[in-house]
N, CA, C and O atoms as CSV, one atom per row, in Angstrom:
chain,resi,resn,atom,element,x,y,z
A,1,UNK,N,N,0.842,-1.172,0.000
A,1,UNK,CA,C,0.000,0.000,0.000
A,1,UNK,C,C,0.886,1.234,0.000
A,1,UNK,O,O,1.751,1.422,0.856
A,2,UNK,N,N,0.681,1.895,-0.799
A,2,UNK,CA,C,1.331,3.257,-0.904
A,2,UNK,C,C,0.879,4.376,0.032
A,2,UNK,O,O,-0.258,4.542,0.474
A,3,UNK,N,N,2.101,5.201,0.282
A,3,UNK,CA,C,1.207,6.519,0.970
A,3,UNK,C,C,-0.006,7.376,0.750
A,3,UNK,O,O,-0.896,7.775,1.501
A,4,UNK,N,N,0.208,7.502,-0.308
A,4,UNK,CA,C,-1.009,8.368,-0.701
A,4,UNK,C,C,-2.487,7.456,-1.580
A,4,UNK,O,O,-3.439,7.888,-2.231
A,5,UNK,N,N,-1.993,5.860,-1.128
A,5,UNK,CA,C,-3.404,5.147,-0.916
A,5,UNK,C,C,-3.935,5.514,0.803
A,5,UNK,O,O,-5.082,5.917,0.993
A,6,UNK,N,N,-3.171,5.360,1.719
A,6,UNK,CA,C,-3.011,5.263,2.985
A,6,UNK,C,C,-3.745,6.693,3.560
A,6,UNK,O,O,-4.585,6.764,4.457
A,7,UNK,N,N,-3.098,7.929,2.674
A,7,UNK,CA,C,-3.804,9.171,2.901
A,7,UNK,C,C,-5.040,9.168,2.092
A,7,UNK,O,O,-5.772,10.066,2.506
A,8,UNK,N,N,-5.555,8.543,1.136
A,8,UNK,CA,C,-6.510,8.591,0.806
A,8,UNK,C,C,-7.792,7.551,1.287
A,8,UNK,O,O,-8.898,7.488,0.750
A,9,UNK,N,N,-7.449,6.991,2.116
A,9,UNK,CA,C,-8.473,6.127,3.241
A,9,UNK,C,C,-8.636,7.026,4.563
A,9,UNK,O,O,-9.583,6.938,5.345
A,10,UNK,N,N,-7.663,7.811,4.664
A,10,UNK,CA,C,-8.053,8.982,6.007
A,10,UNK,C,C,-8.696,10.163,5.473
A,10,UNK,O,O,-9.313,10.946,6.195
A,11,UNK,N,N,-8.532,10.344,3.902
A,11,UNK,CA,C,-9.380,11.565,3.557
A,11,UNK,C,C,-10.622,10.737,3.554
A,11,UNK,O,O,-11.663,11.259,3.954
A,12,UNK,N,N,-10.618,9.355,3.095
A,12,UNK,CA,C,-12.344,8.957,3.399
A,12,UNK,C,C,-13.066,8.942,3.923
A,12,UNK,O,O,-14.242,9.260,3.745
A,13,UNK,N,N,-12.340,8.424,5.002
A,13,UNK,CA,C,-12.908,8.806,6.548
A,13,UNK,C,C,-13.291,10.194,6.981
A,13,UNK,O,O,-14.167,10.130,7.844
A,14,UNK,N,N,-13.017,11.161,6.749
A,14,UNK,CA,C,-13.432,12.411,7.241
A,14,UNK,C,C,-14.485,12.276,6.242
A,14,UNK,O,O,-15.586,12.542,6.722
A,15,UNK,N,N,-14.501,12.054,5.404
A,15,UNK,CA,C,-15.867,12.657,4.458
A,15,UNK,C,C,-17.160,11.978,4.664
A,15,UNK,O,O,-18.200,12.624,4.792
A,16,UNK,N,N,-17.121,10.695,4.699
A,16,UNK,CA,C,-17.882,9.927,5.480
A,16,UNK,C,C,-18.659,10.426,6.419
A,16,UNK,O,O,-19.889,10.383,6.460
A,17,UNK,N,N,-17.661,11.073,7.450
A,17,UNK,CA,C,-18.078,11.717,8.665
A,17,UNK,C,C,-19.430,12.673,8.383
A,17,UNK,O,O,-20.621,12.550,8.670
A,18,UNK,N,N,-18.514,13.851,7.560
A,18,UNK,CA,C,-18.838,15.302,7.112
A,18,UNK,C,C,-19.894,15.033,6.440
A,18,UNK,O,O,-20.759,15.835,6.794
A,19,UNK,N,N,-20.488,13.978,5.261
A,19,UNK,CA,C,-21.833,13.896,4.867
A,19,UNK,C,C,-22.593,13.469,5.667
A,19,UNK,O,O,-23.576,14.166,5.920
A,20,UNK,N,N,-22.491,12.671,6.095
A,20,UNK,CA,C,-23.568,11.964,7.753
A,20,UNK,C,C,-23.713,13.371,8.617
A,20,UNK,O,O,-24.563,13.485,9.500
A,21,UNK,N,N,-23.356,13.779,8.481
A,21,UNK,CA,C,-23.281,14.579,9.595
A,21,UNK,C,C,-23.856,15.833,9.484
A,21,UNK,O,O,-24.240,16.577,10.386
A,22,UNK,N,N,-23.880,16.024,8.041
A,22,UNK,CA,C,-24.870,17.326,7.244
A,22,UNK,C,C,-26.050,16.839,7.344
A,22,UNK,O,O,-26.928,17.656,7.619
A,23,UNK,N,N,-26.505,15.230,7.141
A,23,UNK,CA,C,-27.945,14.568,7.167
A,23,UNK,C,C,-28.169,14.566,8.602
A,23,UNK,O,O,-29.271,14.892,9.043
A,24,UNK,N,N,-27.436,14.304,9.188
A,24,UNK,CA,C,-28.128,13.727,10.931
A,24,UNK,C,C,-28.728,14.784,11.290
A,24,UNK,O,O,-29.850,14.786,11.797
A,25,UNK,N,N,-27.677,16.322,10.943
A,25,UNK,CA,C,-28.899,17.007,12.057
A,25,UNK,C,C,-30.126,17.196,11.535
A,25,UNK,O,O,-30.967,17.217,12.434
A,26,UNK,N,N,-30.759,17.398,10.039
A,26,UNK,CA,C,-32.070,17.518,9.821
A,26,UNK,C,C,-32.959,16.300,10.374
A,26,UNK,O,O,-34.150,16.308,10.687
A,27,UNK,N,N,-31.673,14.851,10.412
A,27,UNK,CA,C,-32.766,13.937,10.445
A,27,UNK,C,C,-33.187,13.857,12.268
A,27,UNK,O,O,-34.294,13.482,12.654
A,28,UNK,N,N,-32.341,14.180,12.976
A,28,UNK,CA,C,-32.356,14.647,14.911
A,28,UNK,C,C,-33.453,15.671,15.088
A,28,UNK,O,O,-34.164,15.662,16.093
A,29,UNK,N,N,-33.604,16.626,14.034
A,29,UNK,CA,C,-34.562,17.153,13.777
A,29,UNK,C,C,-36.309,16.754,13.951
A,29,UNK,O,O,-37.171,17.035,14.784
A,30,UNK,N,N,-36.264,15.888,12.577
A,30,UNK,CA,C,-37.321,14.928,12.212
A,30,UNK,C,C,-37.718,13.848,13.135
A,30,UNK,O,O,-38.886,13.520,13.346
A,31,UNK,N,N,-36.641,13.302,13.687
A,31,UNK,CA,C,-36.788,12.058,13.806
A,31,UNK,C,C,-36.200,11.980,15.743
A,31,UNK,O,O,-36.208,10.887,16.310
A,32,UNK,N,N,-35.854,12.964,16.320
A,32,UNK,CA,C,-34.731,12.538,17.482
A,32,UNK,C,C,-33.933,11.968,17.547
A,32,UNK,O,O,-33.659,10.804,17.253
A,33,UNK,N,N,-33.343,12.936,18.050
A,33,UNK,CA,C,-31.543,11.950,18.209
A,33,UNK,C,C,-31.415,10.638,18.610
A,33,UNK,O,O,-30.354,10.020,18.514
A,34,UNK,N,N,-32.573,10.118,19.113
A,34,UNK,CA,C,-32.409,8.822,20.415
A,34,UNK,C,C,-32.407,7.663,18.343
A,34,UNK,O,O,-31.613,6.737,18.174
A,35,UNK,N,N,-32.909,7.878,17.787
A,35,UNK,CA,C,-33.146,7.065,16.340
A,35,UNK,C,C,-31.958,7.279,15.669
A,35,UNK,O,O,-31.420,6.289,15.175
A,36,UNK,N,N,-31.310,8.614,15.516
A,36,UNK,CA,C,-30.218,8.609,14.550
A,36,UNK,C,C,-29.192,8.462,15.065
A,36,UNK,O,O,-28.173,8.249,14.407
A,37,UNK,N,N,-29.206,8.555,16.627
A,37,UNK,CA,C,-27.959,7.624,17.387
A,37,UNK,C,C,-27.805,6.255,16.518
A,37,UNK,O,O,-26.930,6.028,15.683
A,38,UNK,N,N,-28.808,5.449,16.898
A,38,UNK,CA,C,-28.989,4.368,16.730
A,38,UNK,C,C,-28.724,4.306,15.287
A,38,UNK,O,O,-27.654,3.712,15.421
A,39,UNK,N,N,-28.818,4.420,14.198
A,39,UNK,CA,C,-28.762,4.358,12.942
A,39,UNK,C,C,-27.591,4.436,12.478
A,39,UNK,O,O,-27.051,3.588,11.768
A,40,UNK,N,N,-27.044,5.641,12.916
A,40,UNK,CA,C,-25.276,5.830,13.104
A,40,UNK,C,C,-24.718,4.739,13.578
A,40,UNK,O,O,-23.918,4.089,12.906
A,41,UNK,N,N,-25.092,4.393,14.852
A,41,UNK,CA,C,-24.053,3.456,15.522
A,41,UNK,C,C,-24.249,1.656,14.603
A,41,UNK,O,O,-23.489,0.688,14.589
A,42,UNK,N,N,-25.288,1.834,14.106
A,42,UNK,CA,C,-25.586,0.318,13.438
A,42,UNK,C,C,-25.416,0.247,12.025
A,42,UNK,O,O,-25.300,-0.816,11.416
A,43,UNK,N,N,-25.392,2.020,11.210
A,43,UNK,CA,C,-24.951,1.429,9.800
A,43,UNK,C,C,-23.311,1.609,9.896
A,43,UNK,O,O,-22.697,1.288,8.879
A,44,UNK,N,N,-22.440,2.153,11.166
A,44,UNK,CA,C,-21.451,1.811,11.271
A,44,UNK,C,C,-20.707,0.507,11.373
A,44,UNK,O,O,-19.612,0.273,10.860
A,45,UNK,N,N,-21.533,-0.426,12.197
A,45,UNK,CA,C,-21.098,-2.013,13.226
A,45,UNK,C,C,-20.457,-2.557,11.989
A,45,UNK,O,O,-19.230,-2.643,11.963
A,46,UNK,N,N,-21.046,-2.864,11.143
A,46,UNK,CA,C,-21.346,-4.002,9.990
A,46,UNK,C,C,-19.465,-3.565,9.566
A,46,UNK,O,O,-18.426,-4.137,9.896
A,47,UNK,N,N,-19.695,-2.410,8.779
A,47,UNK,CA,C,-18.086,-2.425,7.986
A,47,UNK,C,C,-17.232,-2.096,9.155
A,47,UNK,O,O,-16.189,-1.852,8.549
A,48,UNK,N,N,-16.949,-1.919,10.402
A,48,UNK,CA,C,-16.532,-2.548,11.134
A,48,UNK,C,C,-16.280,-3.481,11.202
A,48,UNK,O,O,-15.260,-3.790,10.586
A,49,UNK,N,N,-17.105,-4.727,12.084
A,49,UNK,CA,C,-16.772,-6.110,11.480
A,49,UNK,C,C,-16.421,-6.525,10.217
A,49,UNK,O,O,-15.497,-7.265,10.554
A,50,UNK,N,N,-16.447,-6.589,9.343
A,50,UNK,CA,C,-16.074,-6.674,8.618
A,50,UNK,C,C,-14.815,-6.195,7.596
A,50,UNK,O,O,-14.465,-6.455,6.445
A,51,UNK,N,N,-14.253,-5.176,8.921
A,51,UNK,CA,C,-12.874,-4.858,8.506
A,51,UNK,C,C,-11.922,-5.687,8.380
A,51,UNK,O,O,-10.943,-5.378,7.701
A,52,UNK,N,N,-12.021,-7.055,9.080
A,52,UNK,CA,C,-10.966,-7.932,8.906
A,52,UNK,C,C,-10.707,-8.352,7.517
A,52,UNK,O,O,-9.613,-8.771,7.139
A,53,UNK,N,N,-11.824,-8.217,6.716
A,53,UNK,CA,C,-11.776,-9.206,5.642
A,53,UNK,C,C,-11.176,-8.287,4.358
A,53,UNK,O,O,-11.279,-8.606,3.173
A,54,UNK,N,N,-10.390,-6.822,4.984
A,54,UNK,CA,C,-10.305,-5.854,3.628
A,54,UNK,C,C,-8.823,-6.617,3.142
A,54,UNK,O,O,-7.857,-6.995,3.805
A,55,UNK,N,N,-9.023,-6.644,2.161
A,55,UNK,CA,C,-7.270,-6.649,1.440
A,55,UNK,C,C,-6.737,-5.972,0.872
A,55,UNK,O,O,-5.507,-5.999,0.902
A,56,UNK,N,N,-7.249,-5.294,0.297
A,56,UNK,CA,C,-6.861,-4.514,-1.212
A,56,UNK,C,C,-6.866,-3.106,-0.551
A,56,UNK,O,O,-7.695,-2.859,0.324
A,57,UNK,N,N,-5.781,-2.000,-1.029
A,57,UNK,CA,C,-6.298,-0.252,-1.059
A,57,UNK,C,C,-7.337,-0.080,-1.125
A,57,UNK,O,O,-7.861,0.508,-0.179
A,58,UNK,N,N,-8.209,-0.521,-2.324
A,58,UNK,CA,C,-9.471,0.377,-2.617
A,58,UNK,C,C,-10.755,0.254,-1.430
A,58,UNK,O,O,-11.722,0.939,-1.096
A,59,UNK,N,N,-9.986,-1.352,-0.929
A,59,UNK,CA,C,-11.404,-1.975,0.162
A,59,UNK,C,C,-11.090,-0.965,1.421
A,59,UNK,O,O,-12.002,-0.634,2.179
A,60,UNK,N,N,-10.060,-0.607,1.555
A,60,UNK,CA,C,-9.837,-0.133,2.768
A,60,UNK,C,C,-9.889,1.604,2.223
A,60,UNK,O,O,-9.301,2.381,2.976
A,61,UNK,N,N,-10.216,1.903,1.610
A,61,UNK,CA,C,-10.596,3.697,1.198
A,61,UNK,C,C,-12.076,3.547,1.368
A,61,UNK,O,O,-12.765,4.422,1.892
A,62,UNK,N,N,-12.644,2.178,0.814
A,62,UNK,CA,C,-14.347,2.402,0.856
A,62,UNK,C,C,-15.046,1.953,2.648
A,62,UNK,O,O,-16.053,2.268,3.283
A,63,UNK,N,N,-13.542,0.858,2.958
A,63,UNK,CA,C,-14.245,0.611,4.474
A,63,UNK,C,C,-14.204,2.017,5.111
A,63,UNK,O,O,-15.169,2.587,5.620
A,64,UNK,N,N,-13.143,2.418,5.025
A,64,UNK,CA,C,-13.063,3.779,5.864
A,64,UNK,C,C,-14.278,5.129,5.616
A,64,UNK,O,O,-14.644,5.973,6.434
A,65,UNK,N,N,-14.578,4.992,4.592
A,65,UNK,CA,C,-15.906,5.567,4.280
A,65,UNK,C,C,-17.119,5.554,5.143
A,65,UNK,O,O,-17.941,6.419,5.448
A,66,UNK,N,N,-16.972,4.322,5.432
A,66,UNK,CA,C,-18.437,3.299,6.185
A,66,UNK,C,C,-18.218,3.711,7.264
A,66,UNK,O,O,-19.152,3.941,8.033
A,67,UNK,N,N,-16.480,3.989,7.738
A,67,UNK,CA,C,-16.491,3.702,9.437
A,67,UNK,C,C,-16.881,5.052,9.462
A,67,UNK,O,O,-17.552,5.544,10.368
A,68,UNK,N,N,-16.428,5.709,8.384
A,68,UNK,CA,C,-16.480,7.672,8.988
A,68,UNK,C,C,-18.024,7.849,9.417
A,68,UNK,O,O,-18.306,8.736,10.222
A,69,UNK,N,N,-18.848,7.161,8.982
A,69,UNK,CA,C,-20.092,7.158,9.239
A,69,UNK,C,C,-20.397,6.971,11.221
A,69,UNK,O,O,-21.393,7.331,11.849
A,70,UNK,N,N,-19.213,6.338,11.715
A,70,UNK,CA,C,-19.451,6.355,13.071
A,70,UNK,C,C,-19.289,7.895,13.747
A,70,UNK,O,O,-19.894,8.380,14.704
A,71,UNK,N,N,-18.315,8.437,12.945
A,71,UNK,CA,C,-17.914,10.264,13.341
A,71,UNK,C,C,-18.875,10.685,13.577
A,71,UNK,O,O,-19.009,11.393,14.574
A,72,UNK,N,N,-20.387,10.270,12.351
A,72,UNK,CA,C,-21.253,11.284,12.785
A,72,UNK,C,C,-21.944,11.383,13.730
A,72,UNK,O,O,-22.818,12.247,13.662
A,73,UNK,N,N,-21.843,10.517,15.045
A,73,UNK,CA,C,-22.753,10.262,15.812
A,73,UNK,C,C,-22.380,11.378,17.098
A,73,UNK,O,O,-22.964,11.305,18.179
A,74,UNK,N,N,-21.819,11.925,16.943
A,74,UNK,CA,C,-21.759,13.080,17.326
A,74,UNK,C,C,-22.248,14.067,17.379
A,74,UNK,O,O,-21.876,14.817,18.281
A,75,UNK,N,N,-23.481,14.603,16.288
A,75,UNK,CA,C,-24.256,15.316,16.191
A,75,UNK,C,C,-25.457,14.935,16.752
A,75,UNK,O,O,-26.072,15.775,17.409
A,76,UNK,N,N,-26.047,13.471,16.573
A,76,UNK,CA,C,-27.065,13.460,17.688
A,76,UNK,C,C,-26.804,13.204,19.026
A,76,UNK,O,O,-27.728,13.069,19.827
A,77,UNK,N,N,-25.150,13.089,19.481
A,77,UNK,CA,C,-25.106,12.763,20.700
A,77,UNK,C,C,-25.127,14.755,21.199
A,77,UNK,O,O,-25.642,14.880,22.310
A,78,UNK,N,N,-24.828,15.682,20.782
A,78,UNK,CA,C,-25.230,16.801,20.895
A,78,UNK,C,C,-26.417,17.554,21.327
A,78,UNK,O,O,-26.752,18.348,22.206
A,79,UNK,N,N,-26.986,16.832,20.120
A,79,UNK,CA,C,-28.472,17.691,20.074
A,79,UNK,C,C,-29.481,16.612,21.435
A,79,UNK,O,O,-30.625,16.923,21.769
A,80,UNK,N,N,-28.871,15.620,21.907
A,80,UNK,CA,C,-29.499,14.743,23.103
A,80,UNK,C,C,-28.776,15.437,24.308
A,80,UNK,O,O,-29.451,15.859,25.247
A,81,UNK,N,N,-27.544,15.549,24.297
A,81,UNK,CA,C,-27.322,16.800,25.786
A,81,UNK,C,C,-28.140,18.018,25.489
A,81,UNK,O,O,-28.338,18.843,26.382
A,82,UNK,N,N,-28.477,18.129,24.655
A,82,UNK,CA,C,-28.627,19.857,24.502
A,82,UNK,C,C,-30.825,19.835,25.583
A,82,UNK,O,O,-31.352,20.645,26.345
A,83,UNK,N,N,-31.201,18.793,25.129
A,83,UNK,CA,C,-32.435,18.120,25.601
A,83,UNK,C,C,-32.298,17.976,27.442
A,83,UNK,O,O,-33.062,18.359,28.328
A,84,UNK,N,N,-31.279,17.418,27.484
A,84,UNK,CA,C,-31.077,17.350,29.020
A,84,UNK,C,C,-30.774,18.253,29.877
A,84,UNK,O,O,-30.446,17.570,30.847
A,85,UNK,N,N,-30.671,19.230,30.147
A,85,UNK,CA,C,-29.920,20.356,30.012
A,85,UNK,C,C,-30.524,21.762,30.038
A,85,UNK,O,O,-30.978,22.155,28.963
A,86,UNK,N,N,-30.633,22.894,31.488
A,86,UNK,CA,C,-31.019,23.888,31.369
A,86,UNK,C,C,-30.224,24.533,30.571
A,86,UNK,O,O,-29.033,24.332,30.335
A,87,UNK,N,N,-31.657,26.105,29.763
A,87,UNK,CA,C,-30.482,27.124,29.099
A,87,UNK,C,C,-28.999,27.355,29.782
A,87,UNK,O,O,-27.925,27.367,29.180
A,88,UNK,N,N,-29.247,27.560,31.390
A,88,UNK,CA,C,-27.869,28.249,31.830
A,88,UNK,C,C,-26.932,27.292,32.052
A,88,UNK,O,O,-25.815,27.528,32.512
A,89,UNK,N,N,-27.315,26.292,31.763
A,89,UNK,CA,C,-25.862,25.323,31.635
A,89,UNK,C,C,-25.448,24.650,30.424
A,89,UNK,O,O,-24.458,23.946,30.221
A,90,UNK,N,N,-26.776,25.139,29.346
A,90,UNK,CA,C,-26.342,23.406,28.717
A,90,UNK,C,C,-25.402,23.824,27.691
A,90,UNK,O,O,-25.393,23.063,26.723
A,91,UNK,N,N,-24.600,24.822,27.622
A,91,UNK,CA,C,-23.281,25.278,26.984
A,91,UNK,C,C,-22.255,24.482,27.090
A,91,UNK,O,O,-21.735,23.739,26.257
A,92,UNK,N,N,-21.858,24.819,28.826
A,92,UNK,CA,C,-20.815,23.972,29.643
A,92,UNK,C,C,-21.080,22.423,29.436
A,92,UNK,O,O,-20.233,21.533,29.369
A,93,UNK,N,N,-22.385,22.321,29.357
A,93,UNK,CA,C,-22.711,20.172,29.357
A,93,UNK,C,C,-22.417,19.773,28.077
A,93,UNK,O,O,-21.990,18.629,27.918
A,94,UNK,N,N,-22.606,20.703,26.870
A,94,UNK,CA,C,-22.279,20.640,25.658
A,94,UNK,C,C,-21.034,20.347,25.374
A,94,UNK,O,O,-20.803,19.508,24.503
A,95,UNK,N,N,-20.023,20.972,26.045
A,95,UNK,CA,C,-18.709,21.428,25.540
A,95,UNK,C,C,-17.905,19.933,26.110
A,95,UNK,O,O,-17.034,19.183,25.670
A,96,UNK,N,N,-18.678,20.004,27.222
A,96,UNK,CA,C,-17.561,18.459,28.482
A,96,UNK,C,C,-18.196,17.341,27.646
A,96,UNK,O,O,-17.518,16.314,27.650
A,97,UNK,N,N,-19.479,17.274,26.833
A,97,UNK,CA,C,-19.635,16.097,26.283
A,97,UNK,C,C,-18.927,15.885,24.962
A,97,UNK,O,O,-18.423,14.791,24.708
A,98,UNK,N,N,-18.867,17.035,23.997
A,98,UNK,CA,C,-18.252,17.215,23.483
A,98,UNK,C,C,-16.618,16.817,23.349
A,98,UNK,O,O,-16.124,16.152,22.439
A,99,UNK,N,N,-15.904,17.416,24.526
A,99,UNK,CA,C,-14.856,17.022,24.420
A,99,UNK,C,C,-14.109,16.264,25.097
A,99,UNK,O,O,-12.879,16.222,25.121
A,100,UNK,N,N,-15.341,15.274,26.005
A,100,UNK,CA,C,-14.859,13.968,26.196
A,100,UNK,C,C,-14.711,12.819,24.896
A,100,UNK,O,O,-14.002,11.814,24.849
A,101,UNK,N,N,-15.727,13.417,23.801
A,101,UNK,CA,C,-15.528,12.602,22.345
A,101,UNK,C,C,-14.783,12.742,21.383
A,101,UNK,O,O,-14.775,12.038,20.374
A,102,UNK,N,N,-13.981,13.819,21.658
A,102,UNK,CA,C,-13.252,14.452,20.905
A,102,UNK,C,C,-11.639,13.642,21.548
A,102,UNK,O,O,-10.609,13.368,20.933
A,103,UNK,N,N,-11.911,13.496,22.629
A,103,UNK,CA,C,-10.501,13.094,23.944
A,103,UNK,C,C,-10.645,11.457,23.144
A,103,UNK,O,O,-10.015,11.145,22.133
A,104,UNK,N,N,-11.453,10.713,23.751
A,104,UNK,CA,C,-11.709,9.532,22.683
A,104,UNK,C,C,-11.064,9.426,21.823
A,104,UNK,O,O,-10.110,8.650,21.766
A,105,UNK,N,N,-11.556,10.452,20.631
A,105,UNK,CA,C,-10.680,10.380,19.377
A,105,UNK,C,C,-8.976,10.210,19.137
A,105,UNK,O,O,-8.144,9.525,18.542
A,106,UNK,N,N,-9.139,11.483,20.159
A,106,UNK,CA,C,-7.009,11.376,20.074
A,106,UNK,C,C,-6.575,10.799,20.510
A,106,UNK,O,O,-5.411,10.561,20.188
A,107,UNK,N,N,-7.281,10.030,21.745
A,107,UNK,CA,C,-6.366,8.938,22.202
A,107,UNK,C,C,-6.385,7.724,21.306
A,107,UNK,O,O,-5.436,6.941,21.270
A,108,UNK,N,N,-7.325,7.599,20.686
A,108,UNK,CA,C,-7.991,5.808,19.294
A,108,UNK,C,C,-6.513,6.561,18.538
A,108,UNK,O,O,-5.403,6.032,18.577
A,109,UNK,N,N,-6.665,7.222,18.206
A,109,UNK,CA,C,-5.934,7.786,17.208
A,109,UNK,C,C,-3.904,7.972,17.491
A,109,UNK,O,O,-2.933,8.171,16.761
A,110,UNK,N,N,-4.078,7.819,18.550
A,110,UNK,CA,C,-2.699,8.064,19.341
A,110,UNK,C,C,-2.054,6.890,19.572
A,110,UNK,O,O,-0.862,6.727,19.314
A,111,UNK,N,N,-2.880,5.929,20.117
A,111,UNK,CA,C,-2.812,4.887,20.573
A,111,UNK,C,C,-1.560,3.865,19.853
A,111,UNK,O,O,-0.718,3.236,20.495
A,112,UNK,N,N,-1.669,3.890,18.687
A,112,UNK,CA,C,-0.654,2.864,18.416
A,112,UNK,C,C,0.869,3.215,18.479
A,112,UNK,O,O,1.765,2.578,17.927
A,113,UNK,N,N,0.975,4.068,19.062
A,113,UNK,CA,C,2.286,5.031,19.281
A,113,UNK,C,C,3.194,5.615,20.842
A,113,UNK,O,O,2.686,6.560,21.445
A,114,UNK,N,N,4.039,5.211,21.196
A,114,UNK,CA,C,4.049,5.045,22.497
A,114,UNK,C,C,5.359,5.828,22.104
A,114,UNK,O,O,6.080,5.625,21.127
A,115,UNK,N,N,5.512,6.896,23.231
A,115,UNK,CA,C,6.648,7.403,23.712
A,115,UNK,C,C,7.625,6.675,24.818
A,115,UNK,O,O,7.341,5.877,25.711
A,116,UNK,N,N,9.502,7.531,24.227
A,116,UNK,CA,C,10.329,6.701,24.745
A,116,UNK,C,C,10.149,7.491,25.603
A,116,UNK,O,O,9.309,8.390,25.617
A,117,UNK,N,N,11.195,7.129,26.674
A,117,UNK,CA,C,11.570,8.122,27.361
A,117,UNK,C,C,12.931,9.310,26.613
A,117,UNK,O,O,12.807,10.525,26.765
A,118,UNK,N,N,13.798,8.878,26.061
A,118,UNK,CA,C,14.199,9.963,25.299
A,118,UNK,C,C,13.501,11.296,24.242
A,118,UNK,O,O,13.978,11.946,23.312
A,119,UNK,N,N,12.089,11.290,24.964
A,119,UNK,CA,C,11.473,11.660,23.683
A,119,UNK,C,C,10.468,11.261,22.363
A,119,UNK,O,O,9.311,11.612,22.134
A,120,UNK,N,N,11.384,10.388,21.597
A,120,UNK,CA,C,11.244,9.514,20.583
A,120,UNK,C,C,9.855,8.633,20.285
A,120,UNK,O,O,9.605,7.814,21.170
A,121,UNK,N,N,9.112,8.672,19.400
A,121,UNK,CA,C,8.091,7.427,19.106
A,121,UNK,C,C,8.660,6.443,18.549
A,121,UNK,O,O,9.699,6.577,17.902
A,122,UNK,N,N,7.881,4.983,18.775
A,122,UNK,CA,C,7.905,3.691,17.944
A,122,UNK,C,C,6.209,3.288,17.717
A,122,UNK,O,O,5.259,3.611,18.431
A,123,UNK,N,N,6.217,2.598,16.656
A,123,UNK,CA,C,4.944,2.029,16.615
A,123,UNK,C,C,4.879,1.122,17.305
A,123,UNK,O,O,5.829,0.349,17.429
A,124,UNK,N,N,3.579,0.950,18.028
A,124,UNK,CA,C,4.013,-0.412,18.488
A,124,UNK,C,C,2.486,-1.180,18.499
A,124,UNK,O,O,1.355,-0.825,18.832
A,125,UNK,N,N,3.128,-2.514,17.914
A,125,UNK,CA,C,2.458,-3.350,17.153
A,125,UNK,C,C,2.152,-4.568,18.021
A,125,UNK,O,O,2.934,-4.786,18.946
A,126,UNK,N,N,0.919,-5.546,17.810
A,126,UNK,CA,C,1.248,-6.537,18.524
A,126,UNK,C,C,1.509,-7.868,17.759
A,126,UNK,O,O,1.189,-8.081,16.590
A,127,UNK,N,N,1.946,-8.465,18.343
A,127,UNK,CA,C,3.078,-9.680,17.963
A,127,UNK,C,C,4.219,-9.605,17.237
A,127,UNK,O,O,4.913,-10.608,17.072
């Protein structure tokens, strides 16, 4: 796999995200968040599981597509604090829910990378 197959499965992933995520809120709208949670989190599962079985670049630019679809669940997990939540707080409840999912992220994202103590990263892999 080449680099710029490799960068082009992480640009998938954001986009994934970014269209779900233009639909969810009309559909949190329509429909409540408590449904497009759910919809998010289940048309995500599938190409998930089924990540084991990618081989090829292209499978893994289109899985990553599918997963970005989990990003969007963020917008109805939003608009469901925003429900719980007086005006005079639900800024602050917004922001800590917010960026406990956001903390999530960098650490999934961090994770395979461990600092030395000199400083220095290694990947680190298992087996």
């Amino acid at each position: 796999m080449s680099q710029n197959q490799f960068a082009n499965s992480n640009i998938m992933g954001l986009v994934g995200t970014l269209v779900i995520r233009l639909i969810a809120g009309p559909l949190c709208d329509k429909f409540g968040p408590r449904l497009v949670f759910v919809g998010c989190l289940l048309a995500g599962a599938l190409p998930t599981a089924l990540a084991g079985t990618v081989t090829t670049p292209t499978g893994l630019i289109v899985l990553r597509f599918f997963i970005g679809i989990l990003g969007a669940s963020f917008v109805p997990c939003q608009v469901w604090s925003t429900g719980f939540f007086d005006k005079n707080v639900v800024g602050t409840a917004n922001a800590l829910a917010g960026g406990w999912g956001n903390s999530g992220g960098g650490i999934t994202v961090s994770h395979p990378f461990s600092s030395k103590i000199d400083g220095t990263f290694e990947v680190v892999t298992c087996g």
